[in-house]
C-alpha positions as CSV (number, residue, x, y, z in Angstrom):
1,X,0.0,0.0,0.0
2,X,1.1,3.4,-0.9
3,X,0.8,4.1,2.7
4,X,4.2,1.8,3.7
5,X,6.1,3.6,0.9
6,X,8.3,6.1,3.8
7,X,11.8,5.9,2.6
8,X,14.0,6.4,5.8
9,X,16.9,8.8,4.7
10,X,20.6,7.2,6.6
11,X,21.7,10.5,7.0
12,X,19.6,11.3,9.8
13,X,19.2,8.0,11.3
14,X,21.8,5.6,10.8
15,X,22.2,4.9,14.3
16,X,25.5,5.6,16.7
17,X,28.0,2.8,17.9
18,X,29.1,4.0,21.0
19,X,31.9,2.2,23.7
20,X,30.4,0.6,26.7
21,X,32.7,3.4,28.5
22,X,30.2,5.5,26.6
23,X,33.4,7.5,25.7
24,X,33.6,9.7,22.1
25,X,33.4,8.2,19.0
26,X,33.7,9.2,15.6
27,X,31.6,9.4,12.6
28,X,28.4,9.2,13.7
29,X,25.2,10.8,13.7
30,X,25.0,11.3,17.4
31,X,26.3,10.4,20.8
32,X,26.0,11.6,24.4
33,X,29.4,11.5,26.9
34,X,29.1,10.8,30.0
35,X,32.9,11.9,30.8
36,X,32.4,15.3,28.9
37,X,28.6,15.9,29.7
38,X,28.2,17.0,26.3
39,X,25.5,16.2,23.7
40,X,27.2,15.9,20.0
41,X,25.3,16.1,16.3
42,X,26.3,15.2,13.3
43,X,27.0,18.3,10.9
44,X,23.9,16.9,9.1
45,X,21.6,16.7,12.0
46,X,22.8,20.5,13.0
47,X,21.9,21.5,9.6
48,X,18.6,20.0,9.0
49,X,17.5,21.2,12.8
50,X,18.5,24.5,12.4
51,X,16.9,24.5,9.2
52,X,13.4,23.4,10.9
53,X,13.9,26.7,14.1
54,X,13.9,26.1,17.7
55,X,12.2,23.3,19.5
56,X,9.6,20.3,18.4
57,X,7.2,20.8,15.7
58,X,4.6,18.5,14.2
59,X,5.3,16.5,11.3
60,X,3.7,18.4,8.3
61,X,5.7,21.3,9.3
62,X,9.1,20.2,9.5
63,X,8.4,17.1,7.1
64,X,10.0,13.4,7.1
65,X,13.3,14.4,6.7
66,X,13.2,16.6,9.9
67,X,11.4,14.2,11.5
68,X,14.2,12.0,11.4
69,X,16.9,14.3,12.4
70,X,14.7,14.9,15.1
71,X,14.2,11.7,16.5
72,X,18.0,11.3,17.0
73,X,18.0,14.8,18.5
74,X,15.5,12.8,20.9
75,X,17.5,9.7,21.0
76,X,20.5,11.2,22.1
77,X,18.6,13.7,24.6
78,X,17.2,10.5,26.3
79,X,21.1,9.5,27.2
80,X,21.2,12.8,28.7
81,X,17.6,12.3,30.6
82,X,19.1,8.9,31.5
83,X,22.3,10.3,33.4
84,X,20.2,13.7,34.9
85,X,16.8,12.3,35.2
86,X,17.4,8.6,36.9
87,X,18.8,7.6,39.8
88,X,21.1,4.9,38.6
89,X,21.9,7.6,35.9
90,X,22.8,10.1,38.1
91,X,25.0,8.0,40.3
92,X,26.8,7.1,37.2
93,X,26.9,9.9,36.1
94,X,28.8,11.3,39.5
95,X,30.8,8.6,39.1
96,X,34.0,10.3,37.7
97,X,33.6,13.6,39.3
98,X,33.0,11.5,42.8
99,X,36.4,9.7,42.0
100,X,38.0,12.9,42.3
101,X,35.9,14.4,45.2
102,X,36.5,11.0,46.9
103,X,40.5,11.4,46.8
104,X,41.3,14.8,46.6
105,X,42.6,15.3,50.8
106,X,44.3,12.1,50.5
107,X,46.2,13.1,47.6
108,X,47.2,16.2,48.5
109,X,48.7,14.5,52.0
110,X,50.1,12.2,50.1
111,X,52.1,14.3,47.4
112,X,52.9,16.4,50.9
113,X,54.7,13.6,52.6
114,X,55.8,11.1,49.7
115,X,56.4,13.5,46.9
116,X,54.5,14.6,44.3
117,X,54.9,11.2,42.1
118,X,52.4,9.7,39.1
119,X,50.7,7.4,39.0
120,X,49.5,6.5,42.5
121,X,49.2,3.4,41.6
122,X,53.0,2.9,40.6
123,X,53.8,4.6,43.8
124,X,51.9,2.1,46.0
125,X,54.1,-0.6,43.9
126,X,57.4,1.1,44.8
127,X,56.7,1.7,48.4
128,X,56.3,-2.1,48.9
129,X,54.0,-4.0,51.0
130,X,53.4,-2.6,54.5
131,X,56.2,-3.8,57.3
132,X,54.2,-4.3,60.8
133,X,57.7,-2.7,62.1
134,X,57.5,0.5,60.5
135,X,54.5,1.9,60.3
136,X,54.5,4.5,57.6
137,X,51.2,6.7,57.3
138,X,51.6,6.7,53.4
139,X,51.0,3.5,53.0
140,X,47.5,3.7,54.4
141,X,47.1,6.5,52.2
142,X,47.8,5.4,49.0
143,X,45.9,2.4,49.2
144,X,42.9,4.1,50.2
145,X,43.1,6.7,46.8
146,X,43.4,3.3,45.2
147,X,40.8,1.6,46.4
148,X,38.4,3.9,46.1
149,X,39.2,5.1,42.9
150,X,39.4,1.5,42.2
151,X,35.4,0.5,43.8
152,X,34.0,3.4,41.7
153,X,35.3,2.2,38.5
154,X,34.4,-1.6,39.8
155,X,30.8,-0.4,40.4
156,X,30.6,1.1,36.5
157,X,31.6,-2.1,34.6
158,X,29.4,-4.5,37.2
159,X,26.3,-1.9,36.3
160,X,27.0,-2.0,32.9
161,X,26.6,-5.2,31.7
162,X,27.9,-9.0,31.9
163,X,31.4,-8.3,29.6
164,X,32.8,-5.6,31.7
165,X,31.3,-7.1,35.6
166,X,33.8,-10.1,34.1
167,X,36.6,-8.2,33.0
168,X,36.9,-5.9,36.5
169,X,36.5,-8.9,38.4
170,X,39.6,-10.5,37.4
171,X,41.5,-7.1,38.9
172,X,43.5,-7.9,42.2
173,X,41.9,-5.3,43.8
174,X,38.8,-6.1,43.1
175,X,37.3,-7.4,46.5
176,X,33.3,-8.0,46.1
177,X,30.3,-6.6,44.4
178,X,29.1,-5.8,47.7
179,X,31.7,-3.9,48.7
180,X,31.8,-1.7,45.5
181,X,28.5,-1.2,45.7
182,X,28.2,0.4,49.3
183,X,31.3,2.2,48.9
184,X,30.1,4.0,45.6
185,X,26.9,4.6,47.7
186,X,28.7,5.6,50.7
187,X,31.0,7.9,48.9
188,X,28.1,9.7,46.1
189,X,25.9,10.2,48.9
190,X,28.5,12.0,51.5
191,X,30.1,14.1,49.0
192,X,26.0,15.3,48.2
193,X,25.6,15.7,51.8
194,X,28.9,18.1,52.3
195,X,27.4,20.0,49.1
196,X,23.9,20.8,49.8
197,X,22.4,18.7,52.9
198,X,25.4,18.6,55.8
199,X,23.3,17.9,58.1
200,X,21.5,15.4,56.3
201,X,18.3,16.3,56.9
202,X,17.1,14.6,53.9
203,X,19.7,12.7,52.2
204,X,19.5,8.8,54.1
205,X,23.6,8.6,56.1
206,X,25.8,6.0,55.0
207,X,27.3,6.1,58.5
208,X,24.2,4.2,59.5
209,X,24.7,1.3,56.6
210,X,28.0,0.4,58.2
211,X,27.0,-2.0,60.6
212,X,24.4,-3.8,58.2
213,X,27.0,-5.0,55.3
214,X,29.6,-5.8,57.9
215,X,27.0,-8.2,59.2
216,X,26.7,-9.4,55.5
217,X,30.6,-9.8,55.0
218,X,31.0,-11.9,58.5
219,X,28.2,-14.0,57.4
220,X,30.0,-15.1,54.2
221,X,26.6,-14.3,52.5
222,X,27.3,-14.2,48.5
223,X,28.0,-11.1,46.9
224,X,29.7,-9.8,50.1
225,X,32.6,-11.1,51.5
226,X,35.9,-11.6,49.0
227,X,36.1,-14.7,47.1
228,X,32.6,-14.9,47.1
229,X,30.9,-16.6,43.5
230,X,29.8,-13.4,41.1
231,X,26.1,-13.6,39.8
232,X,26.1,-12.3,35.9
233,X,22.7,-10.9,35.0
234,X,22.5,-11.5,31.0
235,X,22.4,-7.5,30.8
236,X,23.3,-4.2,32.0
237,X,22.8,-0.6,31.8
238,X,24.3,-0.3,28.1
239,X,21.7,-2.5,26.7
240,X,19.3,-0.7,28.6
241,X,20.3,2.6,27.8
242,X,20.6,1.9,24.1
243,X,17.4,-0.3,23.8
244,X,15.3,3.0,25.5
245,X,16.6,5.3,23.6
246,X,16.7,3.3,20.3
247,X,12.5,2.3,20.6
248,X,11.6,5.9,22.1
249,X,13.3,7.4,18.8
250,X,11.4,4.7,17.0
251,X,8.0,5.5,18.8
252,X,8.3,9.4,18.2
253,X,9.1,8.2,14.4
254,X,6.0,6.3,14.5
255,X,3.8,8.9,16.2
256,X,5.5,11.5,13.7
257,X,4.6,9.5,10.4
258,X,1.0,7.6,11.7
259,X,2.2,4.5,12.0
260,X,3.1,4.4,8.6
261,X,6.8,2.9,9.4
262,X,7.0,-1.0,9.7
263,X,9.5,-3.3,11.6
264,X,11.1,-3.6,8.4
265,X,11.7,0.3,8.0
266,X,14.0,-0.1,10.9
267,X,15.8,-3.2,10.2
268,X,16.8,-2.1,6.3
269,X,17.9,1.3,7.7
270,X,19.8,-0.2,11.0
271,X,18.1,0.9,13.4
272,X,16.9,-2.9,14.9
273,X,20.7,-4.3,15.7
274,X,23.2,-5.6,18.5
275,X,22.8,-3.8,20.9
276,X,19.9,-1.5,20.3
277,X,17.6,-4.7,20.6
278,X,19.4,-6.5,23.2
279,X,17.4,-5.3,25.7
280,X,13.9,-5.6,24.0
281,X,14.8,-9.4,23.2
282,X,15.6,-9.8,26.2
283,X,12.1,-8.4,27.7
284,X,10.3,-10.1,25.1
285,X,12.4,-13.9,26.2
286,X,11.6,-13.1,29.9
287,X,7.9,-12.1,29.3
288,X,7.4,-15.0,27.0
289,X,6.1,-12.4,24.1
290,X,6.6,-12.8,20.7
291,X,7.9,-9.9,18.6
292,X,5.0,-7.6,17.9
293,X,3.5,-7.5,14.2
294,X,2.7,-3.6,14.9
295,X,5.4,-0.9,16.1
296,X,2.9,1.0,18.4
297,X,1.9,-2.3,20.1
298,X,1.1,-1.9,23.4
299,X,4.4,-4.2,24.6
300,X,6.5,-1.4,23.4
301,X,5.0,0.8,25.6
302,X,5.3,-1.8,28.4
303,X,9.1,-2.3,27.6
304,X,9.8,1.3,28.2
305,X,8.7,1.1,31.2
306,X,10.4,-1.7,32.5
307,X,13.7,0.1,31.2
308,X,12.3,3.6,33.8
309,X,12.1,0.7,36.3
310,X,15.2,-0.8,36.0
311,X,17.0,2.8,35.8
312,X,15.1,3.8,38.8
313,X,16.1,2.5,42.2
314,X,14.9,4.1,45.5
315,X,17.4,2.0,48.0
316,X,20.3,4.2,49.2
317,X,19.1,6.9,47.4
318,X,16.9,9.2,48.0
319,X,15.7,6.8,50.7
320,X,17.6,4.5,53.2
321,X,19.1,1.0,52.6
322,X,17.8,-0.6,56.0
323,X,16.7,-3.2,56.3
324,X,17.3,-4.7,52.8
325,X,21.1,-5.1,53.2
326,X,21.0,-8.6,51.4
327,X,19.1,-7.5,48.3
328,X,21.1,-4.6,47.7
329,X,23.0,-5.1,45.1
330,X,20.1,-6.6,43.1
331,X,17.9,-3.7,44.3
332,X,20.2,-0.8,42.4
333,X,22.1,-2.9,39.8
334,X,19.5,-2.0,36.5
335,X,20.2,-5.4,34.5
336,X,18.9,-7.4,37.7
337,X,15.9,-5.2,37.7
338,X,14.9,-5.4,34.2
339,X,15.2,-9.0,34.4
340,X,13.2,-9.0,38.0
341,X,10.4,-6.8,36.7
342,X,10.3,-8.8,33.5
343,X,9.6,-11.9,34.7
344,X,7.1,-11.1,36.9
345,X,5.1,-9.9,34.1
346,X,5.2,-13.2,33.0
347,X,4.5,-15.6,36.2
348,X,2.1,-12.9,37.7
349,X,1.0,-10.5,35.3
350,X,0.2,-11.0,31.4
351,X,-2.5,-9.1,31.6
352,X,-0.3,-6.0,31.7
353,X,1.2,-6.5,27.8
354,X,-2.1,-4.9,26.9
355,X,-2.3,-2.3,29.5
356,X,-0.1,0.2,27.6
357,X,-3.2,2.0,25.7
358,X,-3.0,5.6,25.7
359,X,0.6,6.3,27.1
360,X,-1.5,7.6,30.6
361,X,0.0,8.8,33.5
362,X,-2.9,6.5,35.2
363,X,-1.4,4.0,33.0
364,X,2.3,4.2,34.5
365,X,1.1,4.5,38.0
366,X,-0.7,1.6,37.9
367,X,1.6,-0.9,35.9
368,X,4.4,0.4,38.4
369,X,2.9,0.6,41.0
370,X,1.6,-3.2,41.0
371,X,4.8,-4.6,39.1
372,X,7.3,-2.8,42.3
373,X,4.5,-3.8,44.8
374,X,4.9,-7.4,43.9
375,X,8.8,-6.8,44.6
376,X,8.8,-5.2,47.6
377,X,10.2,-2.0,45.6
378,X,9.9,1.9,45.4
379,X,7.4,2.9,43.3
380,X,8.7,5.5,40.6
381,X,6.0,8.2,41.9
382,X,7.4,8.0,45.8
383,X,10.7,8.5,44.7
384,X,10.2,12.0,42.5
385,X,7.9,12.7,45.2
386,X,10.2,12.7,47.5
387,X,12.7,14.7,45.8
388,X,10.6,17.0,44.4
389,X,9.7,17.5,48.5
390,X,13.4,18.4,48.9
391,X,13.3,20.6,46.0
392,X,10.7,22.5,47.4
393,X,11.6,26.5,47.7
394,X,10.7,25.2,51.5
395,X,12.0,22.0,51.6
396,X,15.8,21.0,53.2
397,X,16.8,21.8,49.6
398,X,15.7,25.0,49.1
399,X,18.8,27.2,48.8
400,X,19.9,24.5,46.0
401,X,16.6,26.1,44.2
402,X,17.4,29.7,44.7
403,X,20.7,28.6,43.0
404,X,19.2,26.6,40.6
405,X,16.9,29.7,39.3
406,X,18.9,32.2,39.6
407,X,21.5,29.8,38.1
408,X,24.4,31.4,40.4
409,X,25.8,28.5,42.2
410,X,28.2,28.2,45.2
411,X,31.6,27.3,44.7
412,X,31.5,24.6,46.7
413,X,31.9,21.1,44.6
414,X,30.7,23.4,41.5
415,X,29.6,20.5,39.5
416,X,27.8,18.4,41.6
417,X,25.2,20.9,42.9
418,X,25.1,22.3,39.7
419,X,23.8,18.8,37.8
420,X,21.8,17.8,41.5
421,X,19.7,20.8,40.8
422,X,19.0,19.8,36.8
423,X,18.0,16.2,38.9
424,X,16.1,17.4,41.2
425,X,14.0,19.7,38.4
426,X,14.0,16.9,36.2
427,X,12.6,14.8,39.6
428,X,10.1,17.2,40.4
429,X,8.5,17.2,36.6
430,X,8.5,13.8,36.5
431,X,6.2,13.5,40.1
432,X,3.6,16.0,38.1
433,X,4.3,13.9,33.9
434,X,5.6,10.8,34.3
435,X,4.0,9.6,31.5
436,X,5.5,11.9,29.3
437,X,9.3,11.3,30.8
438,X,8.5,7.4,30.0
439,X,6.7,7.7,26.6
440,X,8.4,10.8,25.5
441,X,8.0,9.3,21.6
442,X,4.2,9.3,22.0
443,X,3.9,12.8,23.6
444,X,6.5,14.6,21.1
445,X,4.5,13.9,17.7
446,X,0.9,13.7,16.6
447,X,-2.0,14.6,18.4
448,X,-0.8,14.7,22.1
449,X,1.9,17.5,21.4
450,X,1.1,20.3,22.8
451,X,2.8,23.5,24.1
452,X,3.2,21.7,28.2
453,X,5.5,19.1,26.0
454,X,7.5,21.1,23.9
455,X,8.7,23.1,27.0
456,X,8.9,20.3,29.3
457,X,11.6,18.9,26.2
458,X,13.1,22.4,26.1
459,X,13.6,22.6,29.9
460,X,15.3,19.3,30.1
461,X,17.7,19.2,27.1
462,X,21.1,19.0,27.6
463,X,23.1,21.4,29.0
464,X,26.1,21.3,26.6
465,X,26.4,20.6,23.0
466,X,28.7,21.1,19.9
467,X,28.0,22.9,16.9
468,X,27.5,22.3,13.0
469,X,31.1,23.4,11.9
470,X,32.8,23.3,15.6
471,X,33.7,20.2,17.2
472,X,33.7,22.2,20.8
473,X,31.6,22.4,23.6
474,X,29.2,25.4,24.0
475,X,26.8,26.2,26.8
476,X,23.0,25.7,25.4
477,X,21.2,28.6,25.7
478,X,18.0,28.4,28.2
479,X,14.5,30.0,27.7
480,X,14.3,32.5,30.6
481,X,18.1,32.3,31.5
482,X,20.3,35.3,30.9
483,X,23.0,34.2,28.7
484,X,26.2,36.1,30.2
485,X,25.3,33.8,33.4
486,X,24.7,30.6,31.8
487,X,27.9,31.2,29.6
488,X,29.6,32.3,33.2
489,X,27.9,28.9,34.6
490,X,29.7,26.5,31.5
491,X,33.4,28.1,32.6
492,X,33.5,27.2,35.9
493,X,31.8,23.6,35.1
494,X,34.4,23.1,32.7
495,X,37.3,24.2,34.9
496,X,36.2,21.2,36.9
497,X,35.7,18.9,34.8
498,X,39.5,19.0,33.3
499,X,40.5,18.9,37.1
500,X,39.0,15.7,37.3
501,X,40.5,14.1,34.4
502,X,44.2,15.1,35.2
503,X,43.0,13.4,38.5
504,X,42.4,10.5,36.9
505,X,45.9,10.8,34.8
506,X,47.4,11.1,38.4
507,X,45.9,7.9,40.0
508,X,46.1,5.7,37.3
509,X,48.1,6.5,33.9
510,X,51.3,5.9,33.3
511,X,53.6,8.6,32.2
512,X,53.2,12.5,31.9
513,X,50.1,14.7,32.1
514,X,49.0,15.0,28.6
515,X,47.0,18.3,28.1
516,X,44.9,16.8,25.2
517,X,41.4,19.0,25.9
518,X,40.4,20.1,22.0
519,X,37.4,18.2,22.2
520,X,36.7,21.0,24.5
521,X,38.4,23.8,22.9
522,X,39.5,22.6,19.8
523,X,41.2,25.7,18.2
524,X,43.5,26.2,21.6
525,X,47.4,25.5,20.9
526,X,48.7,22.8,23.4
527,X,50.7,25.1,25.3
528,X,47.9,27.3,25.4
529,X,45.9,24.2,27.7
530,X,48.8,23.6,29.5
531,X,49.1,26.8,31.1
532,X,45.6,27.3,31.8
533,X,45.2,23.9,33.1
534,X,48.1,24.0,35.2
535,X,46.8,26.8,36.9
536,X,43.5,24.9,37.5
537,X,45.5,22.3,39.0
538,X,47.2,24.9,41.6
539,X,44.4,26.5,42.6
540,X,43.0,22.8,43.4
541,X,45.8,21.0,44.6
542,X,48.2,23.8,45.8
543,X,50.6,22.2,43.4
544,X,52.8,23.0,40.3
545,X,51.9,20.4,38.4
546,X,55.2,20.6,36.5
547,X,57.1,19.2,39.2
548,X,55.3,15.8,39.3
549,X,57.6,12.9,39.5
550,X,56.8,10.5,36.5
551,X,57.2,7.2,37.9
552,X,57.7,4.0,36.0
């Protein structure tokens, strides 16, 4: 039928092949780094969207062609939403900055009283093990930068998926899921505290936890004590976060063209490959489903919202991990909770592949709401209820608000109360749409667009982006938001954000510094860089960093 006959254009779909690092990569139409917090376009996709003006527009006005290059607009905005809007995300997403927050005193004690040397971890190998004759304080100190460094990056590749939980597990250091699990915790959720909540009035104390996995460890309970056999769930996060983003691009597609587009669309144009379906075969396995003849099936809709599940976990964060020690790691790790929340749908609720109907928010609150009910889970709506309740201009967060609308932010750990705030906004729109935050394909085309949607899109897009014909990062500018202080707001980010890399060098990487930052500021000359970043350095370490030993 002359209906079907939608030729998909490659130039604004083909879709990205990213790194489970979720690190740069070339040639492609689209990625979004979590390293780099920026949100990159092809030249293409810049051209086509700046052809169409600002912001989401129906189909018959920007046409099929825009369409497309706006559905991987979408695509890659949902890795963004992923990282600001979830809580798994967000932890993640802390994850490197937190590495650096998480070591900073120790390093500068240590460089005080072993020499400034790189890397740590060469210097740990040179001081030797520890003699119980001579007790020298760095020892302790370099093994703690090293450890933690080391659980952070342990508690990435276990979340991420089966291939890298095997890989970090055959480290030396590696001592337990368990343990990397409650010391990413326990380390994310006291450097928020000492930024916006010291007294922890809200945020739940990982003080208190202590006692409860110790318990675990002493027990010799799996997952907890070293040794201990490692559980590989069949996938992780990256599946995940591909397999949203790839069927929400496909649903706005749909919703954009009336369900003209067919399974086969997809496939010929390579959309519906490795690991953009891993996740939704996965689903459709564990739900005993066959694949759906119809894109806008209802089990699509269900499958997005097992991925918001999955990505969503309430224990440790925003609300305490007593008394569910045991289940921890299960509870926050998103591949065991897409496989969890699958299956139930199969042994205890079938019913629900045909509940997905009109993309609801009574829809989502009821599926979730049963679904996390039958496994002893957070709902979805208690958690951005409860941090929209924080966010409130009353609540124990409310000076983070003043910051966040005034967009004037305290010094203090820069970075991290500037992307809380973006989480707790995103939080507090999700507790009023979730529906759209879960099904933003259906709400972005067709009939339920409205003006609410195309603002709610706005408001939440990615902070930093590249441009057409200029492979550096620029500060997107924000409806409402006067631009001298968002572009002052982008600096000091960005002065962080190269601090915490040449952290990283210093831990872990052999040889010198390297000063390589043009996918920041790509027209800078490398001595340029170096003397602005070793300035940076300075004014955060107290150190010249030109008088690093380089150890090997």
């Amino acid at each position: 039928m002359m209906l079907n006959k939608i030729k998909l254009n490659p130039e604004y779909l083909f879709a990205d092949l990213r790194s489970p690092d979720f690190h740069a990569t070339t040639n492609v139409h689209g990625l979004y780094n979590t390293q780099q917090f920026v949100l990159r376009l092809s030249p293409a996709i810049h051209r086509k969207l700046s052809e169409m003006g600002s912001g989401i527009s129906t189909n018959d006005i920007i046409g099929l062609d825009g369409a497309q290059a706006m559905s991987t607009y979408i695509h890659e905005t949902i890795h963004w939403w992923q990282h600001i809007g979830s809580t798994y995300g967000f932890i993640f997403s802390l994850n490197y900055p937190i590495q650096s927050h998480a070591t900073h005193s120790d390093l500068r004690q240590l460089a005080t009283i072993d020499g400034f040397k790189k890397p740590v971890v060469q210097q740990a190998v040179n001081l030797g093990p520890r003699n119980s004759t001579e007790v020298r304080p760095q020892h302790d100190i370099v093994h703690r930068i090293i450890n933690n460094h080391f659980d952070l990056l342990a508690f990435r590749a276990f979340t991420l998926g089966p291939k890298a939980a095997e890989s970090i597990a055959k480290e030396k250091l590696f001592e337990n899921v368990g343990h990397a699990f409650h010391m990413t915790y326990g380390h994310t959720i006291n450097i928020l505290g000492s930024t916006v909540d010291k007294e922890f009035k809200a945020l739940p104390h990982p003080d208190e936890w202590g006692d409860g996995f110790r318990k675990l460890t002493d027990k010799k309970v799996e997952g907890y004590y070293y040794g201990s056999p490692i559980g590989l769930w069949p996938l992780g996060s990256y599946e995940i976060f591909e397999g949203q983003a790839c069927f929400i691009q496909i649903q706005y597609l749909s919703h954009a063209n009336g369900h003209r587009l067919t399974w086969e669309d997809y496939r010929n144009i390579g959309m519906l490959h490795g690991v953009y379906i891993r996740a939704f075969e996965e689903f459709l396995r564990l739900t005993e489903t066959q694949w759906p003849d119809k894109v806008d099936d209802p089990i699509v809709g269900l499958f997005l919202l097992i991925c918001d599940l999955s990505i969503n976990p309430g224990s440790g964060f925003p609300f305490p991990v007593a008394p569910n020690y045991i289940t921890f790691i299960n509870d926050v790790n998103p591949g065991a909770r897409f496989c969890i929340f699958s299956r139930i749908i199969a042994q205890k609720y079938p019913v629900m592949k045909q509940a997905v109907q009109h993309y609801s928010k009574e829809e989502y609150e009821m599926i979730s709401a049963e679904l996390c009910a039958a496994v002893k889970e957070f709902p979805p709506s208690l958690i951005a209820k409860t941090f929209s309740g924080w966010f409130n201009s009353s609540g124990p967060m409310g000076g983070l608000r003043k910051e966040y609308e005034t967009y004037k932010f305290s010094p203090i750990n820069y970075p991290i109360r500037h992307l809380f705030s973006h989480f707790l906004a995103f939080q507090e729109d999700k507790a009023k749409r979730p529906e759209f935050f879960c099904w933003p394909g259906a709400w972005l085309a067709g009939d339920r667009l409205s003006r609410l949607e195309r603002d709610l899109f706005e408001k939440h897009s990615a902070l930093f982006v590249d441009k057409e014909h200029d492979d550096g990062v620029f500060a997107r500018l924000q409806p409402g938001r006067d631009e001298a202080t968002v572009m002052a707001t982008f600096n000091e980010f960005y002065h962080y954000t190269m601090v915490y890399d040449l952290t990283n060098q210093w831990i872990s990487e052999n040889g010198a510094f390297k000063y390589d930052f043009h996918w920041l500021q790509p027209n800078a000359s490398e001595n340029e860089l170096k003397i602005f970043l070793k300035q940076q350095f300075n004014t955060a370490f107290g150190i010249d960093i030109e008088t690093v030993e380089v150890l090997s």
